[in-house]
C-alpha positions, 0 to 999 in steps of 0.5 A: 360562041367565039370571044374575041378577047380570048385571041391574043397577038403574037408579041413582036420580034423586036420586043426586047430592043423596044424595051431597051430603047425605052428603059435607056431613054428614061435613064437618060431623063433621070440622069438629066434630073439628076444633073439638073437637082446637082448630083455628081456623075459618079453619085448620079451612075451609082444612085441609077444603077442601084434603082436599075437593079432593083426593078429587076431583082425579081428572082425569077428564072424566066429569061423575061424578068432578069435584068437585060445586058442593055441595062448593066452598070457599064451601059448605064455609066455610059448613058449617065455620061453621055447625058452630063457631057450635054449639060441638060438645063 
């Protein structure tokens, strides 16, 4: 007797950049919150790069759960950057 939950799709060839877009996109709303309760760019970089870290601190091996180079200190302070120079409000 066939299950058809058992059948799994295939993950997708540009899974990866997908959640890179996705992760940029929510640091870049978090960065607006931050702009928007006061936080100094520096603070606000510095406050989301150590949350970043922290999701990822998983200590596994597999390439999956480490933390991608989409997401490193210097992408992230450019995101901050980017979002603080459209003055969101």
């Amino acid at each position: 007797m066939p299950f058809p939950w058992l059948h799994s799709t295939p993950p997708r060839s540009d899974g990866v950049d997908r959640r890179a877009n996705v992760a940029s996109a929510e640091i870049a709303s978090r960065a607006g919150v931050l702009y928007r309760l006061g936080f100094s760019q520096a603070a606000a970089t510095r406050r989301l790069a150590a949350a970043v870290a922290w999701e990822y601190e998983t200590g596994s091996p597999h390439a999956a759960h480490r933390r991608p180079a989409a997401l490193s200190d210097q992408a992230i302070a450019k995101i901050v950057a980017d979002t603080f120079a459209r003055r969101p409000g």
